[in-house]
C-alpha positions as CSV (number, residue, x, y, z in Angstrom):
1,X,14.6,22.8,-20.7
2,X,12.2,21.7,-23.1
3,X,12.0,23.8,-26.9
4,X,9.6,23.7,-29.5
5,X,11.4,22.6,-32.0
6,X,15.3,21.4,-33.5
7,X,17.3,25.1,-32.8
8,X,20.9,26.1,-33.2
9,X,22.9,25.3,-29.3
10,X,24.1,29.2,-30.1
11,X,20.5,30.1,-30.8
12,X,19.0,28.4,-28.0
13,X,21.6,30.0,-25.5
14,X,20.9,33.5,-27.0
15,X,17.1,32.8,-27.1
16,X,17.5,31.9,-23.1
17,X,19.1,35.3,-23.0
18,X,22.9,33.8,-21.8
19,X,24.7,36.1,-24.1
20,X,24.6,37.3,-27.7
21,X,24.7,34.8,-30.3
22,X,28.4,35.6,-30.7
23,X,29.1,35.7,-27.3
24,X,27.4,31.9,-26.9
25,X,28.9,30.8,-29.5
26,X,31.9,31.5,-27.5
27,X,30.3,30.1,-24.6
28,X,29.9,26.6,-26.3
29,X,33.6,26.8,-28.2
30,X,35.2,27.0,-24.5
31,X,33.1,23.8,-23.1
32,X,31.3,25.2,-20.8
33,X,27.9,23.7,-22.5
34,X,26.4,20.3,-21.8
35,X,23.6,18.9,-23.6
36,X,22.0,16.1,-21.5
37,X,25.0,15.9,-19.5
38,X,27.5,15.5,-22.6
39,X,29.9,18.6,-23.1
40,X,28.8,20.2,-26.5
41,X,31.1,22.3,-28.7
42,X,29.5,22.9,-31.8
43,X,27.5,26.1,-31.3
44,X,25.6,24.3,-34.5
45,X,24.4,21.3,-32.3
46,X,21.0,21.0,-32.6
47,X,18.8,21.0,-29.5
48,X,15.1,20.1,-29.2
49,X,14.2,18.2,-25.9
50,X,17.2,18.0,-23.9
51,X,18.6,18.9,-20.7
52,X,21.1,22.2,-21.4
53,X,23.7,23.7,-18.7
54,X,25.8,26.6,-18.9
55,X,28.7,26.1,-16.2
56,X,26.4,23.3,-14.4
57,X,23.5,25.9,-14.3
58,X,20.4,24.5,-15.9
59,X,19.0,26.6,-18.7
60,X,15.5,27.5,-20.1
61,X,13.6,29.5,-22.8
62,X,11.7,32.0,-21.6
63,X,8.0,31.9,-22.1
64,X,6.5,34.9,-24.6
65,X,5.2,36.4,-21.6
66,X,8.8,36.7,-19.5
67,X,10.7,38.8,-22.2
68,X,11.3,41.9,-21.8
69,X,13.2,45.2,-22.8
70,X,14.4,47.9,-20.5
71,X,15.6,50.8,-21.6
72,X,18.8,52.6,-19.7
73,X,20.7,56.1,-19.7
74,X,24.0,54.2,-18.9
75,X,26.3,56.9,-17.2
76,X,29.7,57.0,-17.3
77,X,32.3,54.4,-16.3
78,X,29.5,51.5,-16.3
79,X,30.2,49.0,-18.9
80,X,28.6,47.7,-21.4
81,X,28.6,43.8,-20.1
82,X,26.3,41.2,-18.1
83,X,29.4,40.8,-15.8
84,X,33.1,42.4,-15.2
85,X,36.2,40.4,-14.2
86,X,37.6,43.7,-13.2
87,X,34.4,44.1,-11.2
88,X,33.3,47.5,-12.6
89,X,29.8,48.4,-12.3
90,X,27.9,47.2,-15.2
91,X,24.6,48.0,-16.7
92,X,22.6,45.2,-15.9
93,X,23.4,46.0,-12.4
94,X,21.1,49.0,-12.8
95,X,18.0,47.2,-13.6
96,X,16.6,45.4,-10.8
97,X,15.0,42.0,-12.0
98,X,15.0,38.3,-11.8
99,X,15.6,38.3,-15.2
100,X,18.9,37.4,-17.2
101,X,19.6,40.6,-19.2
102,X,22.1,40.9,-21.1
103,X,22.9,44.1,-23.3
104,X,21.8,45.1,-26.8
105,X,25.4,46.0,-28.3
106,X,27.6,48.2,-26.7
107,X,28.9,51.9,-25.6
108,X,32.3,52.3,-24.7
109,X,32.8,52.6,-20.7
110,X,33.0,56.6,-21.0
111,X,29.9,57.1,-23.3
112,X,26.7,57.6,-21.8
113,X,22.6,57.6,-22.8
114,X,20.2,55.2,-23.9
115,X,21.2,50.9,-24.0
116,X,18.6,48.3,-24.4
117,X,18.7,45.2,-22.3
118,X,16.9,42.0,-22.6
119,X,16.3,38.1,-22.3
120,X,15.5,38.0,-26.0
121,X,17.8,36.9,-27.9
122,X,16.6,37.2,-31.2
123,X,15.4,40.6,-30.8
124,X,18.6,41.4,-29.6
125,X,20.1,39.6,-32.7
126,X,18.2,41.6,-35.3
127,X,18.6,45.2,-33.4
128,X,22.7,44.8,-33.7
129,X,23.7,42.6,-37.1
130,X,25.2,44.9,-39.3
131,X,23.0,42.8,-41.9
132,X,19.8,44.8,-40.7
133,X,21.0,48.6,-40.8
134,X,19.0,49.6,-37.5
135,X,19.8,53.4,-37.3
136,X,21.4,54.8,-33.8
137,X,22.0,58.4,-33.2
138,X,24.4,60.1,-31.1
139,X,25.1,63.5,-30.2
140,X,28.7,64.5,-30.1
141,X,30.9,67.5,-28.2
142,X,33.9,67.7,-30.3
143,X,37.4,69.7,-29.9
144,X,39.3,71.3,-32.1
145,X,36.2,73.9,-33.1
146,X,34.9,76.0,-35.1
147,X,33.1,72.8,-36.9
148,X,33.9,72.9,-40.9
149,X,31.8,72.8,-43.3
150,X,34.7,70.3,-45.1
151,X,34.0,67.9,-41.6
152,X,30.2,68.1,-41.9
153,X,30.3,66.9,-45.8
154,X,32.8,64.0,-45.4
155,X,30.8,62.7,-42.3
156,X,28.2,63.0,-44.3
157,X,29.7,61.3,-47.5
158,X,31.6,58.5,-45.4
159,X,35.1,58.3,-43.9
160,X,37.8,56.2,-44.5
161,X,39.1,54.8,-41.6
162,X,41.5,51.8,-40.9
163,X,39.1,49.0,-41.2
164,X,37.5,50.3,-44.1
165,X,35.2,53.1,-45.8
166,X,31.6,54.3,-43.0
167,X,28.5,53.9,-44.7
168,X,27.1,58.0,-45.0
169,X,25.8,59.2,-42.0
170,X,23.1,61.6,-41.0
171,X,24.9,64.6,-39.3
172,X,23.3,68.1,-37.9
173,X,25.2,70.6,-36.7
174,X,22.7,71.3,-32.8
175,X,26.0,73.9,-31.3
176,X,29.1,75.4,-31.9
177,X,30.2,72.2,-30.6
178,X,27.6,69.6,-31.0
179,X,27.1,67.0,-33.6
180,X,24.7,64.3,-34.0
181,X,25.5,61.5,-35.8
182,X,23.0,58.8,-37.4
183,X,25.0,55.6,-38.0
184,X,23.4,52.4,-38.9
185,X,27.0,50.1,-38.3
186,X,28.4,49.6,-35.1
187,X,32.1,49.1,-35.5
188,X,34.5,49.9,-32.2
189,X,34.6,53.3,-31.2
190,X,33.0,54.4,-34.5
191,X,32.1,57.5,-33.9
192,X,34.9,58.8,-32.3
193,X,37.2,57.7,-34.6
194,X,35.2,59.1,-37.9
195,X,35.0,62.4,-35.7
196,X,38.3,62.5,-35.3
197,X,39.6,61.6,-38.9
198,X,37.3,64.8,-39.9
199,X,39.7,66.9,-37.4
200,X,37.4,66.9,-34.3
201,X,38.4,64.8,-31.3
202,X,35.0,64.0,-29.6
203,X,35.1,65.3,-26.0
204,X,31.8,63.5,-24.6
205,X,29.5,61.4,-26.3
206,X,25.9,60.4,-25.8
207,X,23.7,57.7,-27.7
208,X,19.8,59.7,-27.6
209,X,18.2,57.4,-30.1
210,X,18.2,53.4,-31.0
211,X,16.1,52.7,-34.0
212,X,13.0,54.1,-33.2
213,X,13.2,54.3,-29.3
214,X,14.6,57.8,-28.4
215,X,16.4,58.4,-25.3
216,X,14.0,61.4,-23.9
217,X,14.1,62.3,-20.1
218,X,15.3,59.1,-18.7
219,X,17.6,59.8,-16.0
220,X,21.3,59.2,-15.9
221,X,21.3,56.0,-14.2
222,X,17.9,54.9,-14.4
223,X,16.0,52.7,-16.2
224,X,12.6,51.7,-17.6
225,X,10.9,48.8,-18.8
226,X,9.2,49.1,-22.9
227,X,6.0,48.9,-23.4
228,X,4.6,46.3,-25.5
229,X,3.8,48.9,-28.5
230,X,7.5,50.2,-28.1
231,X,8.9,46.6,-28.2
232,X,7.0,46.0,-31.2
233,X,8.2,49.0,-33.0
234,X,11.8,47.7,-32.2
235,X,11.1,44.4,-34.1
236,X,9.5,46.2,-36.6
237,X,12.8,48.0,-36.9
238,X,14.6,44.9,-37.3
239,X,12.6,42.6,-39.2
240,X,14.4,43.0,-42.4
241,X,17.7,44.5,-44.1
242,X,17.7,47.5,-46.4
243,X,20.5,46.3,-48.5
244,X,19.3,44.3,-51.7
């Protein structure tokens, strides 16, 4: 492993597409990290020319060239993970490639539609910090019908819910029982849980647009890999915040 200059361990790992930057930083709190053979656990270390392992594995940036982005219509009951102790099917299991993917967020194992995976890390980074308000849209089937005007305005104005007050969201009414939601946070089960504070349990739920890459025809289950021009709209997406 040989980068181009002093990073963050958490960084590098992330860059190397390991994990997230959260999730390495993990990685290096448990000690499973070595720098040149010493076991590092200060995701802050700074690396520049040393030797790096993950669990003995040697690690190494990717050249410009090797990252990628696939897009996938993850179906239901895959999860949103590189791996599964429980050994459920996950979604980098439906991309065929010698790359290390690793997911761009996360949809809950019974929500389907469109999830980004790549070996970029920072990409990755920028597309889910709160701090950079990328947009994600998400059609909803909802329960307890007909739809209220009441619903539509406080999804619209923000919810409170137990962790706090959404930000507004975009909402169109598409059916008697369809929604679609534009959210730019990405708390757990968001959502469902502002759909259901508004009086309408969400029966299925899809994700048909993240930032500017829209779901389309993509099959259940399959995948594709981004053009360049379509990876470079996503970093145009999150290349800076919209909060001042």
């Amino acid at each position: 492993m040989v980068a181009a200059a002093p990073m963050r361990l958490a960084k590098f790992l992330a860059t190397a597409g390991v994990a997230s930057r959260r999730a390495a930083e993990e990685i290096v709190r448990d000690g499973r990290v070595t720098v040149d053979g010493e076991v590092i656990l200060d995701p802050a270390f700074g690396v520049e020319h040393q030797s790096v392992t993950v669990d003995g594995a040697a690690i190494e940036l990717p050249q410009a060239s090797a990252l990628v982005v696939y897009a996938v219509n993850k179906p239901a009951g895959v999860v949103s993970t590189a791996s599964d102790p429980q050994r459920r099917r996950t979604v980098v299991s439906l991309v065929p490639t010698d790359a290390r993917l690793y997911p761009v967020g996360r949809l809950d194992a019974d929500t389907t539609g469109l999830i980004l995976l790549t070996n970029d890390g920072p990409l990755a980074h920028r597309l889910t910090h709160p701090s950079f308000e990328v947009d994600k849209t998400y059609r909803a089937v909802v329960g307890n019908l007909p739809i209220r005007q009441g619903a539509l305005r406080a999804l619209k104005a923000g919810v409170e819910l137990d962790d706090g007050r959404t930000s507004p969201a975009r909402v169109a009414l598409v059916g008697n029982d369809t929604l679609e939601l534009t959210i730019h946070e990405g708390r757990k089960r968001q959502v469902k849980r502002m759909c259901e504070a508004v009086g309408h349990p969400v029966v299925s739920l899809t994700r048909i647009r993240f930032g500017p890459l829209q779901l389309g025809s993509l099959p259940l289950g399959q995948h594709r890999q981004l053009s360049a021009q379509e990876v470079s709209l996503l970093r145009a997406a999150g290349s800076g915040s919209r909060r001042a």
